[in-house]
N, C-alpha and C positions, 0 to 999 in steps of 0.2 A: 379545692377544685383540682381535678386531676389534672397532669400536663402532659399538651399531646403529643403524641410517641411521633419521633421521628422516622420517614419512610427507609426504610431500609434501602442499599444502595443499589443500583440496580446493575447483573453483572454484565460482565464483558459477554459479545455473543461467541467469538473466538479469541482465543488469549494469542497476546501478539506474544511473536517468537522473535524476541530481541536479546542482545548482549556484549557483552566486548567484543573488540576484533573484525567488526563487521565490516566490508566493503561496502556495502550497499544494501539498504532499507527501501523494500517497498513500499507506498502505503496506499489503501485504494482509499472509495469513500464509506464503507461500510460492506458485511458480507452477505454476498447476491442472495438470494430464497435458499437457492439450491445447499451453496458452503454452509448456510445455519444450518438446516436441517441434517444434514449426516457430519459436521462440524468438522469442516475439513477447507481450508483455504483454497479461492479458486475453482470450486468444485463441479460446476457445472460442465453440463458434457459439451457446449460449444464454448465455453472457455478458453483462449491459447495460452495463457501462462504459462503453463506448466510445459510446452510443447515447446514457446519462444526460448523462456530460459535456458533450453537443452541446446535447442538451433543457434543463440547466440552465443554458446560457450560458456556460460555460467554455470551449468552442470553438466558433471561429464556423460552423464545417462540422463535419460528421461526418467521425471519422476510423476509417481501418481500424488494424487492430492493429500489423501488419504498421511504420507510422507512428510507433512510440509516439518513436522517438529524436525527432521532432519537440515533446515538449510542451512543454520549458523555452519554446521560442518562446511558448508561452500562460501563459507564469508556472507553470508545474505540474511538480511533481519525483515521480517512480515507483522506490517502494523493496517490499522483504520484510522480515519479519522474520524469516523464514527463506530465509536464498541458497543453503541447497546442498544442499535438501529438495526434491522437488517431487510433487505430486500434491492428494487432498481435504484439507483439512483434519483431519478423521478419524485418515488414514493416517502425518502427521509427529509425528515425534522429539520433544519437551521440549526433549532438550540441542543439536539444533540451532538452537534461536532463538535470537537476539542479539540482547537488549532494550539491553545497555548499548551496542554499537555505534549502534545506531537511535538513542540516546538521545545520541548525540557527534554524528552526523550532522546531527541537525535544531538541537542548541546550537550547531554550528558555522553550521551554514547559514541559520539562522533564517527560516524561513520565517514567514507571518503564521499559518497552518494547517497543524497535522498531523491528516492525516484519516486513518481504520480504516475499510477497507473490508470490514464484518465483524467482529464479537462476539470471535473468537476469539484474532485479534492485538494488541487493544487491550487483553485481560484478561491475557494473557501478558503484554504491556508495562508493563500500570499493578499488576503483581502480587494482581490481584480476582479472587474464583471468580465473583461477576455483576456487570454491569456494564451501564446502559440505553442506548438510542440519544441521541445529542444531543453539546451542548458536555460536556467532564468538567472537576469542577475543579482539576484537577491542570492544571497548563503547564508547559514548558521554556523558562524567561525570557522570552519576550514571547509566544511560539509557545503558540497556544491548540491543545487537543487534543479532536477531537470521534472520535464513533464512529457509521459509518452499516449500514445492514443492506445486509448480501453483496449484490454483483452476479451471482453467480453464480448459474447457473441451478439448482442443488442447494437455493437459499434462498429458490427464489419465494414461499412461503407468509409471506414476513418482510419481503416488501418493500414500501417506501411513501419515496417519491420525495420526499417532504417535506423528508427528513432533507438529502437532496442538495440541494434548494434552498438550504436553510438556510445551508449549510456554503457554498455557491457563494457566498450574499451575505456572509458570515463572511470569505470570499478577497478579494471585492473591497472589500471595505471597506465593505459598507452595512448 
């Protein structure tokens, strides 16, 4: 009797750009319609990511999306907690998130900040039905863990730029 083939794995929908050195890991909860399809972190056009990280200092120019393999150059690492989901947050899976992965990624890599861009990913991770903006005090060995509200344009009513300052000076060390 033949033995059935196992399904092949299923891939990441954007490869996280992680690695030594990193100040600070962002991670959402999976990437929007938009960033899968032209495969570009952040991508969509009401999107502030890319716009925040410039205004809070984190990059010294504005970057397009298109760019994102460039962060590590600015200390910054870009993950999901869900790789192989994509679209609202709404619309993803439970058992596609990988809290324990996330959670090997950043113990190995240590970054000085693991940042939640969004309510969603970081209650999933820290296993909480709510959970406020800011530092949380939970950490992964040195790696402090904050949560800021969605860049995305589906969250404008949630957003206040504060949290990103905060978290930017949390990276650089002040």
């Amino acid at each position: 009797m033949p033995r059935p083939m196992a399904s092949p794995p299923v891939p990441d929908v954007l490869p996280d750009v992680l690695g030594p050195g990193l100040r600070i890991v962002f991670c959402g909860s999976a990437a929007g319609a938009v960033s899968a399809r032209v495969g570009a972190y952040y991508a969509g056009p009401g999107n502030r990511f890319w716009r925040t990280l410039h205004r809070v200092g984190l990059t010294p120019r504005l970057l397009a999306p298109a760019e994102f393999r460039t962060v590590p150059e600015y200390g910054i690492g870009l993950t999901d907690l869900c790789k192989t989901e994509s679209g609202a947050d709404s619309g993803l899976s439970r058992e596609a998130d990988d809290a324990a992965a996330l959670a090997a990624k950043i113990a190995r890599l240590r970054p000085a900040v693991l940042a939640f861009n969004g309510k969603r990913a970081a209650g999933v991770f820290l296993d909480v039905a709510s959970i406020d903006y800011g530092e949380q005090p939970r950490r992964i060995g040195e790696t402090a863990i904050h949560v800021l509200p969605s860049t995305s344009g589906a969250a404008r009513r949630w957003w206040d730029e504060t949290f990103w300052r905060r978290v930017a000076d949390a990276a650089r060390g002040e």
